[in-house]
N, C-alpha and C positions, 0 to 999 in steps of 0.2 A: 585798732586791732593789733594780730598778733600780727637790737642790735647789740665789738666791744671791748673793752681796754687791757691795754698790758701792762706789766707788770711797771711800776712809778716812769715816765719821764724821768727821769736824772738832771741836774742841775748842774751846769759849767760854767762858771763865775757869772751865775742868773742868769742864765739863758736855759728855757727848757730845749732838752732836746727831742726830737720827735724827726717823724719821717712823711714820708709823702705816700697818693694813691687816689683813687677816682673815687666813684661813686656805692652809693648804698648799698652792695653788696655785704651787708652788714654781716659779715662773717669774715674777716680775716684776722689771721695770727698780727699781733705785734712780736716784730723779733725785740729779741733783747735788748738791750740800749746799754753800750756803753760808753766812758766817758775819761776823762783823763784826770785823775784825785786830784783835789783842791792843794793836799800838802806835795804832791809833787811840783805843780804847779810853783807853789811856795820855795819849794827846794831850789828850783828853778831859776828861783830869781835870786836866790841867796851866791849860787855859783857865777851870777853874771859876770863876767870880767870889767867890771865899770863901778868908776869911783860917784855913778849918779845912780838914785833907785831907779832899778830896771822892768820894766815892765813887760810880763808876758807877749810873746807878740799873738796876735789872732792866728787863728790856723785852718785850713780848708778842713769842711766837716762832709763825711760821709751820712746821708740818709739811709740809715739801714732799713729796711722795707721795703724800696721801693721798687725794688724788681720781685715780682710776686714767685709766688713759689712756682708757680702753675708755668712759671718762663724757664723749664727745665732745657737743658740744652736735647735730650733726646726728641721734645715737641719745638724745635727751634725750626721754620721755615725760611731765612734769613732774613736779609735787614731789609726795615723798612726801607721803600724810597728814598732818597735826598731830598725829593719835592714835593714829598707828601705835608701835607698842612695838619697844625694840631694845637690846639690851646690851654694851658696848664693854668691850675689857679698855686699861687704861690700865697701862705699863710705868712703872715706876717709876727713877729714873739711880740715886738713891743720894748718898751724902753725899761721896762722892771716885770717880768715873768714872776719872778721869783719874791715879789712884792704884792705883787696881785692874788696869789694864794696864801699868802700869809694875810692877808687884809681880809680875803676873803672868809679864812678860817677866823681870824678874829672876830670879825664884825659878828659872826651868825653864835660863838659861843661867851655863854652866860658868865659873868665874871670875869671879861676882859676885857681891858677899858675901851677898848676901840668895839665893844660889843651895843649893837644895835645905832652904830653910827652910819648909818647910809650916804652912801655917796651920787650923787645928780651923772649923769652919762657923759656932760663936760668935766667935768672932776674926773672921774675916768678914763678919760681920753688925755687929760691934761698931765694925771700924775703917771698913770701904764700904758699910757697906748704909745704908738710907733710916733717917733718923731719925724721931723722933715727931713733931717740928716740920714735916716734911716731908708724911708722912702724911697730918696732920690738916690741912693748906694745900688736898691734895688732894680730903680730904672736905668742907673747907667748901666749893671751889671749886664740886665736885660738885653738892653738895646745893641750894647756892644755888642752881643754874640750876633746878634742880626734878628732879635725876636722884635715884634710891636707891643704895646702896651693897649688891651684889647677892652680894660675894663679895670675898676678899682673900686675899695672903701675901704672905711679904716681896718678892715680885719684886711683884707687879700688884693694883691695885684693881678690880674690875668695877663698873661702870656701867650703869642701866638705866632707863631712863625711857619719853614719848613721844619722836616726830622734833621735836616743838617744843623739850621741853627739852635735848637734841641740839645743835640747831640754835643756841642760846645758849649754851648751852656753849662748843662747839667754833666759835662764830662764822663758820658755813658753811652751807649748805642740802640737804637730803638729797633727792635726784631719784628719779626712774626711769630708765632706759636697756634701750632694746632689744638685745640683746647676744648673739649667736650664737644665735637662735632662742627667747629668753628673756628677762624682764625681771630687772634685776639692781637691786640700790640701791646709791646712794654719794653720797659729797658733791658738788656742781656745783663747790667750789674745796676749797682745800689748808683745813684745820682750822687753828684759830687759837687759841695757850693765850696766858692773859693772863699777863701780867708776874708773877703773884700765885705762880703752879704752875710756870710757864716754865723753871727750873731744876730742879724736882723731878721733871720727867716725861722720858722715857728717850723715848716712843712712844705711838702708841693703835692699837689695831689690831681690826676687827671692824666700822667704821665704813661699809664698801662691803662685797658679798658679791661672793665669788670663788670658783670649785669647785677644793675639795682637789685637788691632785693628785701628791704623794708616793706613790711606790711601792714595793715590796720589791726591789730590785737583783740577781733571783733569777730562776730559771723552771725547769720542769722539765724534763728530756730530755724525756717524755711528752707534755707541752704544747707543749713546739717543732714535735716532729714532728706531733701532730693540727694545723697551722695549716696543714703545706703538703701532705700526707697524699693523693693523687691517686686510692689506691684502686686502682692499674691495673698497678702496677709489678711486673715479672716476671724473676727473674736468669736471665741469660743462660748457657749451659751454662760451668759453669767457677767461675761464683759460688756461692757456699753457699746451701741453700734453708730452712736457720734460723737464727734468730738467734745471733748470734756477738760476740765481743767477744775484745783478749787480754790477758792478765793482766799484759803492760809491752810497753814498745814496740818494734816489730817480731817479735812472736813469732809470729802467726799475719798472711800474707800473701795476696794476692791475685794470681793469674796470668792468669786468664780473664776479667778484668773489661773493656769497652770502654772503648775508647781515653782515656785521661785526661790528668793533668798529669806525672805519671812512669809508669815501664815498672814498677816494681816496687811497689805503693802498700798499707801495713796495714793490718790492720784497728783501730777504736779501742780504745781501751784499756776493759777492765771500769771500773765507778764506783769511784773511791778508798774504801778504809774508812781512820780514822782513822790509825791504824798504820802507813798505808804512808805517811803524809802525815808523821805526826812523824821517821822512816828518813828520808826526802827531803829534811827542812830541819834536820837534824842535833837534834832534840830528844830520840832516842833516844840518841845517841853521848854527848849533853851530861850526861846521867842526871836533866835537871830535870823536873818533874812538875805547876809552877805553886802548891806547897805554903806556905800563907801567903799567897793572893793572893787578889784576891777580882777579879771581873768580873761589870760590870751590864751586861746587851743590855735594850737599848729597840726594841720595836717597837710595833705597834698590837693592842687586844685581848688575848686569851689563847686558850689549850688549856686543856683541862679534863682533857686524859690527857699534860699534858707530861712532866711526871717517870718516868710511868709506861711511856712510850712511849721516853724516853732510856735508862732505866735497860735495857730490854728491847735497844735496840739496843747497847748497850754492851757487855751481857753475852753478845750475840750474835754479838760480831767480837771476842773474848780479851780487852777492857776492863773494867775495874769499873765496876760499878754507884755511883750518888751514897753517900757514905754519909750516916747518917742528919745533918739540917740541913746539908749540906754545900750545896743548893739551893733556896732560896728565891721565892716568888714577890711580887710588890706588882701585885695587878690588883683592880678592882670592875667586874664584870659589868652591877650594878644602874644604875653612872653611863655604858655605852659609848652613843654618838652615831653616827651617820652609817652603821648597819649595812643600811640597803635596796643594794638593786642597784642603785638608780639615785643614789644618795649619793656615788660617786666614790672610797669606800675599801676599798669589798667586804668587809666585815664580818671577823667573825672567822674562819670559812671563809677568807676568801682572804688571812688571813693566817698561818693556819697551819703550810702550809710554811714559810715564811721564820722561822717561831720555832722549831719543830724542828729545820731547819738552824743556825741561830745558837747554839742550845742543845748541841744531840751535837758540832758543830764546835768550840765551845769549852772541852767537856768533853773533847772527843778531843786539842786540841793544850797542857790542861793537864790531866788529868787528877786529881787533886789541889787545885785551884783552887777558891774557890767559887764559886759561881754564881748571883747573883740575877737574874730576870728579872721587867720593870719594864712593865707594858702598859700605854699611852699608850688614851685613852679613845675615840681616834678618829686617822684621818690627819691630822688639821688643824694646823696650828702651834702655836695655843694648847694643845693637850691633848699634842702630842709636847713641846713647848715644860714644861709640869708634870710629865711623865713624868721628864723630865733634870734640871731643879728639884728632884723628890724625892731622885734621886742623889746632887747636892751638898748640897742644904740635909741631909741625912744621912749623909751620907758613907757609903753603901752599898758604893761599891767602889774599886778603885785604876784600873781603867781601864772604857773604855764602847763597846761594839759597839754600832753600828750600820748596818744592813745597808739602808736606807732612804735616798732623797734624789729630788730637785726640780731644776728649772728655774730659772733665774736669769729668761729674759724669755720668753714665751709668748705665743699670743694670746688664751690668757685674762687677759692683766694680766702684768705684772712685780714682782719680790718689792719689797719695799718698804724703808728706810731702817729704821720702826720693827723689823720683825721679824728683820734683818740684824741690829741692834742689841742687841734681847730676845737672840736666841742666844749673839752674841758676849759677854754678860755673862754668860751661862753658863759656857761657855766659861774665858770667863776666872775665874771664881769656882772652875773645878775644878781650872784649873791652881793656882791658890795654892796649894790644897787636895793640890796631887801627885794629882791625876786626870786620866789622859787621855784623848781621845774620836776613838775611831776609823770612819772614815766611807767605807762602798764609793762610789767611785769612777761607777758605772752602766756599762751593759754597752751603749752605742751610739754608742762611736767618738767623734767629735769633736760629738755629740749635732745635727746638723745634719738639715734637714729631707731631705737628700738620702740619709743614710743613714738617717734613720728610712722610706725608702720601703721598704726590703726587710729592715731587721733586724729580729728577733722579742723585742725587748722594751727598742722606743722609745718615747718620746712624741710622736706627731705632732703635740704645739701648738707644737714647738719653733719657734721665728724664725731661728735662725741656729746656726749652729756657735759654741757655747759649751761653758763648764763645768758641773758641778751644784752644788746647795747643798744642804744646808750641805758637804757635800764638799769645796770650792775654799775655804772660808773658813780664814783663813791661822794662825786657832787650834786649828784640827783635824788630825790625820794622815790625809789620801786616803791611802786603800789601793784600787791598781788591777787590772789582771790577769793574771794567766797562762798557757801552757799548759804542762803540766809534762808530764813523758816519765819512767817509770822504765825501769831497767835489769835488773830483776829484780823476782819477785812482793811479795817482801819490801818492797820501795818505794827500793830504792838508788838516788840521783840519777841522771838520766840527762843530759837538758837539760831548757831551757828556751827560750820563745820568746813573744810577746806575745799576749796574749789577741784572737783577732781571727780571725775563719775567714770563709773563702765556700762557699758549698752550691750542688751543684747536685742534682736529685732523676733517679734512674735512669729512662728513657724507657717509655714505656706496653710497648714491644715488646722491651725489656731489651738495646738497641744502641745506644744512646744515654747523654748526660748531659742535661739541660733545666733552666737555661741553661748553656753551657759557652763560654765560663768562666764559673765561676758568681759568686752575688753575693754581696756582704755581706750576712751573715747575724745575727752575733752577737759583740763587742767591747769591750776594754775603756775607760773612761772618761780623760780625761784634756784637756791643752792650756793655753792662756794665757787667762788671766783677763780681760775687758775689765774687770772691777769690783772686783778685790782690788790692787791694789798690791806690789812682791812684799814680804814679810816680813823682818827683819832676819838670818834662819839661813840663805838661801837665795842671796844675794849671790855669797858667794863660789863656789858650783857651780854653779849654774845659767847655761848659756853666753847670755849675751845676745842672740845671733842669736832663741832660743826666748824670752827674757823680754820683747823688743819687739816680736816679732810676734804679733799679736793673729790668734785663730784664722778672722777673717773674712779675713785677708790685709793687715789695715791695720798702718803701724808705730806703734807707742806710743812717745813723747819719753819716757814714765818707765818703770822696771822694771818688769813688771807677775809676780804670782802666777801662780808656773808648778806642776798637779798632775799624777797623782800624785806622790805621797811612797816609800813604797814598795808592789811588788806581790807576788802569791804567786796559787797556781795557783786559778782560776777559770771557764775555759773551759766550755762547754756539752758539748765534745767531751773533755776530759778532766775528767768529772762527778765527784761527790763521792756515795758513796751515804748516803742519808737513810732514818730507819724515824718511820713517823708513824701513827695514829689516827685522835682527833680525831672520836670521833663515827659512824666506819666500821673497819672490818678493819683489823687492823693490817696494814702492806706497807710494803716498802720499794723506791726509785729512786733515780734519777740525779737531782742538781740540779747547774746551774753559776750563773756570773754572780760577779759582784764580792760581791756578799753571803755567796759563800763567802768570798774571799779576805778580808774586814774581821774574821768570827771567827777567822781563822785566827790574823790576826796579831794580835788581842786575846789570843788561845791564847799564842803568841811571846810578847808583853808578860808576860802572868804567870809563866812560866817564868824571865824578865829577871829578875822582880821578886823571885822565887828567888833566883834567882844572887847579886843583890844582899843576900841575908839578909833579905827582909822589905819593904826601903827602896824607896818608892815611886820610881817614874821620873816618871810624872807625865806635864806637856805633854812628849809623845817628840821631836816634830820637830828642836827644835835637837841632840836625841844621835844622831838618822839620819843627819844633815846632817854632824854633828862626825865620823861614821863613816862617810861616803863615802870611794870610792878603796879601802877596804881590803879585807881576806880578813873584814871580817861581813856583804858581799854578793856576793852573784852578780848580773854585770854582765848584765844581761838583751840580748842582741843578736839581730837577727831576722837569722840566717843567708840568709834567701833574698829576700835583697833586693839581693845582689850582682848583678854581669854576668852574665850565665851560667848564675847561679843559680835552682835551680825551688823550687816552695815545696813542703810536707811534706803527704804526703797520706794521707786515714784512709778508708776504707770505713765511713759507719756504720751499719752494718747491726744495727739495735737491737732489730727484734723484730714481731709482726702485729700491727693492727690493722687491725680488720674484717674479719677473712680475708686482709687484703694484705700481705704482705711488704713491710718499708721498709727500702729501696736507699741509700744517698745516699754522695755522693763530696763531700769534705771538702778545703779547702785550707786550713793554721793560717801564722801571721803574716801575717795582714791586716785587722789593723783600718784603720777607716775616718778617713782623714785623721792618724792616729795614727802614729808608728815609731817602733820601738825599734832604737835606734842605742849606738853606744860611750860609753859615758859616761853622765851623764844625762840623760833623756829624757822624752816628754812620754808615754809608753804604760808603762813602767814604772819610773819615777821613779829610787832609787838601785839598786832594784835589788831582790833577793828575798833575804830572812836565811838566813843561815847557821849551823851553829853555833858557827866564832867568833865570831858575835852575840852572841849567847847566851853566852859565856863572855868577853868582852870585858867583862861586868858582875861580874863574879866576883873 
């Protein structure tokens, strides 16, 4: 279901720099990152007064970020205790940062010799990971101050002490802050590592508290409509008095419906099963099946009937069931965090859905494929952040859904330098490795607090019209969305048009629409990055007009990171149906959102990975980008946005509750601030695969 980065890291004789911060609060600013020039540096040594070459000395580095904005001194209640207790994870850079994304960008593009040279997770460990010299700089540093060493891996050490020993360490002071109706802790300045660690550390993060808030990129038909659900709504003679749906588009119409946006307006389409989705994007014509591929979904928590509950649905729309080890799971029950209702990540219950979805959908578009799934211990950063750690440091799979993402700036805090950092050496660690990580997109338009006023699964801490994270970060594939149209039950392509609708809800007296025109409702993610820069694959297609303008309307002097990458069908109003458990009845519904469309196209990838014989694709971006303009996409253009032109309308009429009948009149291509236009776009990027896609790898 429906997070993000600042503007480059900066490099200091290969070291990235980057800053600290807590958890998934996927909205915080990265401040700026400065750094000391390389030729000063140089100058430097040239003036040494010594007849031996002199060498820089190291230097204490300030984490800029790490005291959040939100620890203004007017909301300062003072300092914490001296004997208050608190545990920090410190990120670790590693022995060549600045090696590791250069390896990373080689390997994944075409024509460079180090291209498609994968490397084993001891190979990466051995040639970029933190050495023992490194390590143990960390633990004396640590310990000295009076901290314990409370936990490790090769990515991060944990820290645990008092706020005093805290407070020496990181040579900063830890306050209180009253903060949206709540006292928060953090540091009163930026954390300061001495010269000692100063190269060794990537980040720290946990230092200030921030509430989670990553969410699944998902929601249910069910859930949409109980939010706006009147209870009163009555059809007018003409309209049908049960629930209705049609098995592709235009098959069952409306003629007696009050007045709308067209004279002739459908009903919406049934929830997709798998099969019609693989017909649609040519993965039945292609014959591949995802055989020899492997796919890890990360989300939070577990099912404790997911297997059981996929296998039933599969076998229940002409699919096979898993066979045996074909599905895997890596979850600990014993270690999950943050499950109250008032914790910010809704336990395993509310994530549920979105792991059933991610599961059957990525069973459905490879059928064949394996499938681990990987539950993160909580929403928070550091525990989604270990969840994808396990991935690489194991090489679990060849590519990675995810159906989750965040805020770059909020008002609860903005993401930070460290945690941008922590991920992007993810990231980049999988790509060596030929793993890639696929990220929905979020389903609220240009994510702006204007269209979080009416769409049903925003975030209203938003500050402005942005992107998410990790979604927008320029190591991942955004996957955005769609609405797809078949032509027949089977699922023969019809069109497509961008993931974006407005609703209006049928009138108490059944003569009416309330509001009409209606509003934005539900949409895919997408726009120009104020905080990514744009990446080297995206230069040549991406039209500049979209890479300088920043989605608040300001122009950017540099290119900046434009998503999505590509999209595939995700709309709320052309749903995907899901069979789930979980502790109740088994039953199956409607879900939409961009969290469809990121399985799906992890589904695509492994199929790829077929066609290829085996051979991983790996970081995808630069092969999407090298495959724009041709017949491996369908150029997503939003028909009704010409002169003249009206937009496409559904009836959806889904079904009672309470006794009520629900009415509603649907308008698709409109998302908010978003458009999909000729070419590429900022609502669906190059476009939706094909299967010349698919066989473009062959």
């Amino acid at each position: 279901m429906p997070g993000h980065p600042r503007p480059r890291r900066e490099l200091i004789l290969g070291v990235v720099i980057s800053d600290a911060l807590p958890s998934r609060n996927r909205r915080r600013r990265i401040a700026a990152i400065t750094s000391v020039s390389l030729a000063m540096v140089a100058g430097a040594m040239v003036l040494a007064p010594s007849s031996q070459a002199s060498v820089a000395a190291p230097s204490a580095r300030t984490l800029l970020g790490t005291s959040p904005q939100w620890a203004a001194p007017s909301a300062d209640k003072g300092a914490t205790p001296s004997s208050a207790q608190l545990t920090a994870r410190v990120y670790l850079a590693g022995q060549d940062p600045a090696g590791l994304a250069a390896y990373a960008k080689a390997v994944s593009t075409a024509g460079s010799a180090q291209y498609g040279r994968f490397l084993s997770p001891a190979q990466v460990q051995q040639r970029f990971g933190a050495t023992p010299a490194q390590i143990a700089a960390v633990h004396a540093w640590a310990t000295g101050a009076g901290l314990q060493i409370a936990g490790s891996s090769a990515h991060y050490v944990d820290v645990h002490g008092t706020a005093a020993a805290v407070n020496r360490a990181f040579g900063t002071h830890l306050h209180e802050y009253a903060v949206q109706g709540e006292l928060r802790q953090a540091p009163s300045s930026d954390a300061v590592l001495p010269a000692s660690v100063a190269s060794a550390i990537l980040g720290v993060t946990g230092l200030s508290q921030n509430a989670p808030h990553v969410r699944p990129q998902s929601i249910s038909v069910n859930a949409s409509e109980a939010r706006t659900t009147d209870g009163k709504a009555k059809p007018k003679p003409g309209l049908p008095t049960v629930a209705t749906c049609s098995d592709y588009w235009g098959q069952k119409t409306v003629s007696g419906a009050p007045k709308g946006y067209t004279a002739k307006t459908s009903f919406d389409q049934c929830s997709f099963v798998p099969a019609q989705l693989r017909k649609a994007y040519g993965v039945t014509a292609s014959g591949l099946t995802g055989k020899g591929a492997r796919v890890a979904i990360v989300d939070a928590y577990g099912s404790s009937t997911m297997l059981a509950d996929a296998n039933r649905f599969a076998t229940a729309h002409g699919d096979k069931a898993f066979r045996s080890g074909q599905y895997t799971e890596v979850v600990d029950p014993a270690a999950w965090t943050k499950t109250g209702p008032k914790d910010g990540c809704g336990g395993a219950a509310g994530w549920a859905g979105e792991e059933s979805l991610d599961v059957e959908m990525v069973h459905g578009m490879a059928p064949d494929a394996g499938v681990v799934y990987v539950g993160a211990n909580s929403c928070s950063d550091q525990d989604l952040l270990a969840a994808l750690s396990t991935v690489v440091d194991k090489h679990l799979a060849d590519v990675v859904s995810n159906s989750w993402s965040g805020l770059m700036h909020s008002t609860s805090g903005d993401e930070t330098p460290a945690q941008v950092a922590a991920y992007e050496q993810i990231f980049q660690q999988g790509a060596v490795e030929g793993i890639g990580f696929d990220f929905s997109s979020g389903d609220c338009g240009d994510e702006s607090p204007a269209a979080a006023a009416t769409g049903a699964n925003c975030d209203p801490t938003s500050t402005r019209a942005q992107t998410g994270f990790p979604s927008s970060d320029s190591w991942v594939t955004d996957v955005g969305g769609t609405a797809l149209a078949v032509s027949d039950k089977k699922g023969s392509y019809g069109f497509e048009t961008d993931m974006g609708t407005q609703r209006s809800v049928l009138s108490a007296d059944g003569k009416s629409w309330t509001p009409f025109p209606g509003k934005f409702f539900f949409g895919g993610g997408g726009g120009t990055s104020e905080d990514f820069a744009q990446p080297w694959y995206q230069g040549p297609v991406v039209p500049s007009t979209l890479s300088h303008t920043l989605m608040t309307g300001a122009t950017s002097k540099t290119a900046q990171r434009v998503t999505p990458d590509v999209a595939m069908n995700g709309d709320l109003y052309t749903s995907v149906l899901v069979g789930m458990s979980d502790g109740a009845p088994y039953s199956e519904g409607g879900y939409g959102g961009t969290s469809v469309s990121a399985p799906e196209f992890s589904g695509i990838q492994a199929d790829a990975i077929q066609a290829r014989h085996g051979r991983p694709i790996g970081f995808a971006n630069p092969e999407l980008y090298e495959r724009f303009g041709s017949k491996s996409f369908t150029d997503v253009v939003n028909h009704t946005l010409g002169k003249g032109q009206q937009p496409l309308n559904a009836v959806a009429d889904m079904g009672v509750v309470s006794g009520s009948l629900r009415v509603r009149l649907v308008a698709f291509g409109r998302d908010y601030g978003l458009a999909a236009t000729k070419g590429f776009d900022n609502a669906t990027g190059v476009g939706s695969p094909t299967e010349a896609y698919l066989n473009s790898f062959r």
